[in-house]
N, C-alpha and C positions, 0 to 999 in steps of 0.2 A: 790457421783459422783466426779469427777475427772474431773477441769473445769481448761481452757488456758484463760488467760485473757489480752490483748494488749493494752498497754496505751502508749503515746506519753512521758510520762517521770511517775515515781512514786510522787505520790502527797508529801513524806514527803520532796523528795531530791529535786525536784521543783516545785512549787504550780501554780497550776490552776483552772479553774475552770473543764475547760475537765479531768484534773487527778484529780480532785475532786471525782468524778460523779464515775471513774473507781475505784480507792481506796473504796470506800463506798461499792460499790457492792463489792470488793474485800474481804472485814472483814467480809460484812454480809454474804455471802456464807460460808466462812470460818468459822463463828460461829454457823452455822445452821450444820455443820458437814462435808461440802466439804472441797475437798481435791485439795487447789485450785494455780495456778502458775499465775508469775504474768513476760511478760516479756514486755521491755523498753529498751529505748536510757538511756546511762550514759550519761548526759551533762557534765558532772564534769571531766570524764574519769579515777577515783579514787575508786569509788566504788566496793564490793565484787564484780565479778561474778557471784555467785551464796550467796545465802542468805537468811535466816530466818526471816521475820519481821514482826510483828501485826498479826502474827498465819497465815502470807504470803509467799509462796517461788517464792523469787523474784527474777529473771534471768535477768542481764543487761550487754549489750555490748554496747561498744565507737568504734563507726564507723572511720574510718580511714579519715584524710582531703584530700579532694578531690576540683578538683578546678573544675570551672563552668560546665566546656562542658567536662566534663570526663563522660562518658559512662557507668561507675560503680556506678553513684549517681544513678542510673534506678533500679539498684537490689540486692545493698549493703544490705540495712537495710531487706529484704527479705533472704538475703543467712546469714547473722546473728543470725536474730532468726531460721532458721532452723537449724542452728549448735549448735546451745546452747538445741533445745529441743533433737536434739539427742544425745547433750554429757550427757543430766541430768534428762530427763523423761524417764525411760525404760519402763513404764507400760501402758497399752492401753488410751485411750482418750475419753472421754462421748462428753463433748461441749467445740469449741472454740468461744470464744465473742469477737469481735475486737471492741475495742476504739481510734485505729488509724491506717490508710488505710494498709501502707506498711510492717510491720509488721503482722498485719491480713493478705493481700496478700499471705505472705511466708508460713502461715501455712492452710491456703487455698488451696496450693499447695502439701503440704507434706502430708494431712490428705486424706484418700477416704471419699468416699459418706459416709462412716458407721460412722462416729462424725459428732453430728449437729452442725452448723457452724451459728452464729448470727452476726450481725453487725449494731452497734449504729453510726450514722451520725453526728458527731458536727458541722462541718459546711463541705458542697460542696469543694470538693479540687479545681476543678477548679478555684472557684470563690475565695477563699483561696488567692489561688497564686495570681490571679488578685488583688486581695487585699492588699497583701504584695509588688506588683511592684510596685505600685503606688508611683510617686514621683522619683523613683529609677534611678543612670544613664541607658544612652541607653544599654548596652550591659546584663547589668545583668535583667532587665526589661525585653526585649527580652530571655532571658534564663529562666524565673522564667515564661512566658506567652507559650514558647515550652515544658515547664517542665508542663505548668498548663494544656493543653492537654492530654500529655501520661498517667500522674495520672488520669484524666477522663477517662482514656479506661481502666486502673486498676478499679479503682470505679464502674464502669459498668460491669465488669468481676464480685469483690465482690459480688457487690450488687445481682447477678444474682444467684449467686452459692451459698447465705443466703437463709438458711431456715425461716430465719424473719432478720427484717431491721428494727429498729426502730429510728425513730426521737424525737427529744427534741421538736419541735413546729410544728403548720401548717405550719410558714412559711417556716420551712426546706424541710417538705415534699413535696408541692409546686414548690419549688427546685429542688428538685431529680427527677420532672416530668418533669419540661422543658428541664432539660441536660438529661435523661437519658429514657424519654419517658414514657408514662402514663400506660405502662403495669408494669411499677415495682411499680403502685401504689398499686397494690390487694396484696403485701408481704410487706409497711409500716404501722407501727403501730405508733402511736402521743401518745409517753409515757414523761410529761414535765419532766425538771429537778427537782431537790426536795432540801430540806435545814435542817438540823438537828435544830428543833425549840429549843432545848436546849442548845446550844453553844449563841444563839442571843437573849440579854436579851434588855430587855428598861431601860434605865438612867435617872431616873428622878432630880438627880441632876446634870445636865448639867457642870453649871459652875463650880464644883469642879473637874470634870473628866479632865476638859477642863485644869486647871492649873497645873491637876497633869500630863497629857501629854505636858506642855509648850507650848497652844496652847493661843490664846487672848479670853477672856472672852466679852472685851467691842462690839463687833461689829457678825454680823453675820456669823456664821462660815461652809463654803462650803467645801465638800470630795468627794474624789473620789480617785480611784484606779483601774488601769488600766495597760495592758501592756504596753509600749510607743511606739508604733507602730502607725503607718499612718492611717490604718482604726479606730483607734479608737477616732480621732477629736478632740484629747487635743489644739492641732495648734489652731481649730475654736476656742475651749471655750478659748483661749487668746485671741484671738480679741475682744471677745463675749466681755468677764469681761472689755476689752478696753473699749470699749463702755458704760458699765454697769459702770465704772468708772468714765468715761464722762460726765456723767448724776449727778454726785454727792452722789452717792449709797458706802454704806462704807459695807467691805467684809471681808473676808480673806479667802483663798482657801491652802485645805491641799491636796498635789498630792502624792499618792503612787504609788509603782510598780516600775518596772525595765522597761530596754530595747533602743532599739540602738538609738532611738530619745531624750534622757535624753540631752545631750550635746547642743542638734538644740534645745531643750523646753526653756532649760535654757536662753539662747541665745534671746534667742526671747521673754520672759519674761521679762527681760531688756529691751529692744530696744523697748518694748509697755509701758514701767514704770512700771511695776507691780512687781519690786522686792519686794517691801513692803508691796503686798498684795500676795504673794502665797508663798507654801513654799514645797520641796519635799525633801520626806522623806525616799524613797527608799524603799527595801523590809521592808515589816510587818509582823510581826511574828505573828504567827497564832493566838494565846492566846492574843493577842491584837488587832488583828482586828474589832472582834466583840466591845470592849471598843471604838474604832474609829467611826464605825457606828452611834452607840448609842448615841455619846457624840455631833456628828454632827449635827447642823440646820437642812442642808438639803445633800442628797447624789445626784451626778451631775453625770448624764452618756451623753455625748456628739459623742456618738457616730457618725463615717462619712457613715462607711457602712460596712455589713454583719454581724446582731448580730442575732446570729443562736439560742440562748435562754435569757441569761440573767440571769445567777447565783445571780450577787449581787445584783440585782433590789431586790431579794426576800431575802436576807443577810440583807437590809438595812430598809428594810420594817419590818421586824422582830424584829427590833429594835425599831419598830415605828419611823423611821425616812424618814420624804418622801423624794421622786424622783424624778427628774426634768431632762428628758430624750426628747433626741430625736426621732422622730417617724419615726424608723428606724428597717427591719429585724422584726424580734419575738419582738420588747420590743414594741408598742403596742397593743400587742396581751396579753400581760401578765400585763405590769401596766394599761394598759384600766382597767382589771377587780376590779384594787381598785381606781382611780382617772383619768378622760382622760384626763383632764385640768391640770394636770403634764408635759402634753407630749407637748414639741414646735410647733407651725402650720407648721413647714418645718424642713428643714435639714440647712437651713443658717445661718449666723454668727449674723442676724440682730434678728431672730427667737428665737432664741436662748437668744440673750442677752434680747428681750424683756419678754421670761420666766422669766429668771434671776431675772430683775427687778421687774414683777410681783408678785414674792413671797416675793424678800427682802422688798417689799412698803406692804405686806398680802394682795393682791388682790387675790391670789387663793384660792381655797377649802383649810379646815383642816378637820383632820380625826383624832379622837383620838388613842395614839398608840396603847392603850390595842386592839383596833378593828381592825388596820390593822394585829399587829402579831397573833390575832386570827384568819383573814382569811386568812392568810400564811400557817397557823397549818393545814387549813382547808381543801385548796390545794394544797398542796404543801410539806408537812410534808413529811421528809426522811420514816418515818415510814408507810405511807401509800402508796408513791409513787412507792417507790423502790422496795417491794416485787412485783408488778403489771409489772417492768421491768425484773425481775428473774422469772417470769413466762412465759414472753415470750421467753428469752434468753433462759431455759435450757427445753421448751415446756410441762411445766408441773406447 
């Protein structure tokens, strides 16, 4: 078959977890025998065009800058990839799968009824945008909540014109009912995300990992990684750990990831004292990630709001490293099933900190690691998950 596959960036040129998820299906198809395209945004604006990679032909175009209330941000990314699949696919089409709305949209439009059309949800675009405005001055806030509209009437177009729709959790699907009404419930299917249990091993010795990454040995050591973004509550868990410092609790927190909050984190970091207890690290390189996980006490997810699944909850788990998560979106839907007294009684800063302290004092559950990464393997296993997603995708 001869499969179109839509991702919001390529997993190797920018890491995700959504370009996670699309890459994955992308190899596995390609090494079961399809003949598979892969197209995406250039963030870079540097990359091929067109391109051979991981037994993938990957199609990428760098959208032109456009300033807020330009009119062409509506069907840029849609007149893109429809130019690129008629400069470089001349041959018929079996399925396209979309991993991200607007791009999906454009070949939505280009293809008739005769190619089945699938479409995977990472998270509600409305609430996306809502998410991202947060914080933001007035005018662009206002543009990213007018923007968070239109894309729901695309979204609802998609979603309509899918032969299948699948979601990452209940709670996404849930979602999809309240903004876009309970008849596009009988075409979602609740397929989770999955994790290659081979990439994520468990460290049993700790503190040698620890010194070979220049991380402190003496005290207990917290991670995370994250975009740095507003929805994701890095802000809170600095107050959190304020507080958790307050109290006499000795720490240290390693912050990964990128993103436009890095400069406000720092900042604010300082101005609570905790230069000396956290430290960010910037992008991780893949082949180290997993050593990060593993090497960690414990993995911190603080999220503020919209967590549509929750990739590294099961990344960090598989290392046997527990989670100390907000109960927030899909993440108690998914770490309930291995500890719920991981999860904070709320979403607030006070909540939060008193997790915190709870684990650094061992007042919570332990779980030995061999048994949480065996029940990762269990549900969640790339290898069992993912073919179950490729069967809906190509209906077969």
């Amino acid at each position: 078959m001869r499969i179109i596959i839509t991702t919001i960036s390529y997993y190797p040129d920018f890491p995700s977890g959504a370009a996670r998820l699309a890459f994955d299906e992308a190899v596995f198809l390609s090494r079961a025998g399809h003949e598979v395209w892969v197209v995406t945004e250039d963030f870079s604006g540097v990359k091929p065009e067109c391109s051979f990679e991981d037994g993938i032909h990957v199609l990428r175009y760098a959208p032109p800058r456009l300033k807020q209330f330009d009119p062409r941000r509506i069907w840029v990314h849609q007149k893109l990839t429809q130019s690129l699949i008629s400069r470089y696919i001349r041959s018929s089409i079996d399925v396209v799968h979309g991993h991200s709305l607007l791009q999906y949209e454009g070949l939505v439009k280009f293809y008739d009824k005769t190619v089945r059309k699938s479409y995977s949800v990472h998270s509600p675009v409305r609430m996306e945008m809502q998410s991202s405005s947060r914080g933001a001055p007035l005018l662009r806030r206002s543009g990213m909540l007018i923007a968070g509209r239109i894309t729901q009437i695309i979204e609802s177009k998609c979603l309509n014109a899918s032969s299948c729709v699948t979601a990452f959790s209940e709670y996404t699907k849930k979602m999809l009912s309240r903004l876009h009404g309970d008849h596009i419930l009988s075409k979602v299917q609740v397929i989770p995300g999955w994790v290659d249990i081979n990439k994520f091993k468990i460290i049993h010795n700790r503190s040698a990992v620890k010194s070979q990454l220049g991380w402190p040995v003496d005290v207990p050591l917290l991670f995370t990684i994250r975009r740095l973004v507003p929805r994701m509550g890095l802000d809170k868990l600095a107050y959190a750990l304020r507080e958790v410092k307050g109290l006499g609790k000795s720490f240290y927190l390693i912050i990964g990831g990128q993103g436009p909050l890095r400069t406000d984190l720092e900042t604010l970091i300082n101005k609570l004292g905790l230069s000396a207890n956290v430290k960010f690290v910037g992008l991780v390189p893949e082949d180290v990630l997993p050593v990060m996980y593993g090497a960690a006490d414990a993995f911190v997810l603080p999220t503020a709001e919209l967590e549509c699944f929750g990739l590294i909850i099961l990344e960090a788990l598989a290392c046997g490293t527990p989670v100390l998560a907000t109960p927030v979106g899909a993440i108690p839907e998914i770490l309930g099933r291995f500890e719920k007294e991981w999860l904070s009684r709320g979403n607030s800063i006070r909540a939060l900190s008193e997790l915190i302290c709870a684990f650094l004092q061992g007042d919570l559950p332990t779980h030995d690691p061999n048994e949480l990464r065996k029940k990762v393997g269990d549900y969640y296993s790339r290898d069992l998950v993912l073919p179950k997603l490729i069967t809906s995708v190509i209906g077969k």
